[in-house]
C-alpha positions as CSV (number, residue, x, y, z in Angstrom):
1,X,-7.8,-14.4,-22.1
2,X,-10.5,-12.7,-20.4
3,X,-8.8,-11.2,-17.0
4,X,-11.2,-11.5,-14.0
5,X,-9.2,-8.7,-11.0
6,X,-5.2,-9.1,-10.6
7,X,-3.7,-9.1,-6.8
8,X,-0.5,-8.3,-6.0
9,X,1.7,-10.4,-3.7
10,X,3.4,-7.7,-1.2
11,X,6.5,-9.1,0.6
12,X,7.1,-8.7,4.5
13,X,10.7,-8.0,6.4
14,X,8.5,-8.7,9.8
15,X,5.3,-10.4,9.1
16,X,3.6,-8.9,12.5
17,X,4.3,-5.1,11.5
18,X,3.8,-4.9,8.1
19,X,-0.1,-6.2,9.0
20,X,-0.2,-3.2,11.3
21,X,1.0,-1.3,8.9
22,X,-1.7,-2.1,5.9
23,X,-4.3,-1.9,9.0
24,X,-3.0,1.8,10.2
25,X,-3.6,2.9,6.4
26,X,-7.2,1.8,6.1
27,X,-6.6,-2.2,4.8
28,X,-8.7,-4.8,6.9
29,X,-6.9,-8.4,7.1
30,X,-8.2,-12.0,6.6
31,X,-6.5,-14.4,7.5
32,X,-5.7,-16.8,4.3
33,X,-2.7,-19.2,6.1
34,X,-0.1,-18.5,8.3
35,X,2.1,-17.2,5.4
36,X,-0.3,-14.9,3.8
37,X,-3.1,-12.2,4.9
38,X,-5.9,-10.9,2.4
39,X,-6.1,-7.1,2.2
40,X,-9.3,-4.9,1.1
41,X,-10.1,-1.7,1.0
42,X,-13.3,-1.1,-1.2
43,X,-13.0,-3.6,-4.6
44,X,-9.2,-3.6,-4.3
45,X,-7.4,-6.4,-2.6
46,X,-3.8,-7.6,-2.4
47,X,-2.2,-10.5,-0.9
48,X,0.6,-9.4,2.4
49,X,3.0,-12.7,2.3
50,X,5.3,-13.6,5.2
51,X,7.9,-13.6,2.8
52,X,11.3,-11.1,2.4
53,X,13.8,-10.5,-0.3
54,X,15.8,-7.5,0.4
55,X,15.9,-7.1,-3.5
56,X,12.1,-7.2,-4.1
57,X,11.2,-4.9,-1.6
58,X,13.3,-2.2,-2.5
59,X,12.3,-2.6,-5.9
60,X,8.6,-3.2,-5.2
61,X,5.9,-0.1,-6.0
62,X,2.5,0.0,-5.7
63,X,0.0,2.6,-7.2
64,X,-2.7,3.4,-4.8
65,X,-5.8,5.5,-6.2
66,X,-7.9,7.8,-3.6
67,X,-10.7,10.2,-3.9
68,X,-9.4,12.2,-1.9
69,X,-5.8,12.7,-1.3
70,X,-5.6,14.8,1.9
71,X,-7.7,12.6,3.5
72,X,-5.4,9.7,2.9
73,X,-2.3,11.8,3.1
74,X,-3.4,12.8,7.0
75,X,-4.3,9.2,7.9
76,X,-1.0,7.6,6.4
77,X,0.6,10.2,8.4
78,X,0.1,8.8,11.7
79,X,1.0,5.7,10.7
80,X,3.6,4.3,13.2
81,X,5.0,2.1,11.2
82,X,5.8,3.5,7.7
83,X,9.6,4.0,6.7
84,X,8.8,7.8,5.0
85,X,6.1,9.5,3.8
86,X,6.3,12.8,1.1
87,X,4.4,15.9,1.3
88,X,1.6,16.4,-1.2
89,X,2.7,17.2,-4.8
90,X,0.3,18.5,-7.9
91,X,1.3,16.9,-11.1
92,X,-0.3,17.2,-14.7
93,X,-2.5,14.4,-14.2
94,X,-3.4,14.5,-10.4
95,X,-1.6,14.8,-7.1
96,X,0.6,12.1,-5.2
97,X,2.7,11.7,-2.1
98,X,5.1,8.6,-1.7
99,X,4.7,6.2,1.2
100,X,6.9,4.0,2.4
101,X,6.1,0.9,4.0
102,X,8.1,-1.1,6.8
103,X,9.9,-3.2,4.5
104,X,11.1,-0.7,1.9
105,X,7.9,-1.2,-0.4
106,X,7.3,2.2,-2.1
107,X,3.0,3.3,-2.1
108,X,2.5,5.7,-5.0
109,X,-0.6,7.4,-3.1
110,X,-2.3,9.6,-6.1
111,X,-5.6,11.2,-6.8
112,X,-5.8,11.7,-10.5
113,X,-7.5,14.2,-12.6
114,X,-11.0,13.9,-13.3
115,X,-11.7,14.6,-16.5
């Protein structure tokens, strides 16, 4: 099997914030149906689904690279509609700060070492 790109399906407890959200922290939308919303930043992409299970998104986790972490850290920040967000911490292999997102989903926001 010869992969091609993966995208993650992200589950929504209300459809209309959550967008917001993913727009706040630097995602622009396309509109793919009524039930699902196409997210890019850069290469990556990842689907937003109109779709909750209480379950899923408390469970749901998400690893988000940046080149440069206080940059992202200060525009995630003023994001109304995040649950939390953690200060900045340095780990062995980079830095990351937690995110999370209106529906419980947990964004592992991380800058990792360059070599």
């Amino acid at each position: 099997m010869d992969v091609d790109h993966i995208k993650v399906f992200i589950p929504s407890k209300d459809y209309e914030v959550s967008k917001r959200f993913y727009s706040q922290i630097g995602f622009k939308g396309e509109f793919v149906s009524d039930a699902l919303t196409l997210f890019e930043n850069g290469d990556c992409q990842f689907f937003l689904q109109n779709f909750y299970s209480e379950d899923l998104a408390k469970n749901f986790m998400l690893q988000v690279c940046v080149l440069d972490i206080e940059t992202a850290h200060s525009l995630c920040k003023k994001a109304t509609d995040k649950l939390k967000i953690s200060d900045v911490s340095i780990e062995t292999w980079g830095k990351v700060f937690y995110l999370w997102g209106p529906s419980g989903e947990l964004l592992h926001i991380t800058e990792l070492r360059k070599a």
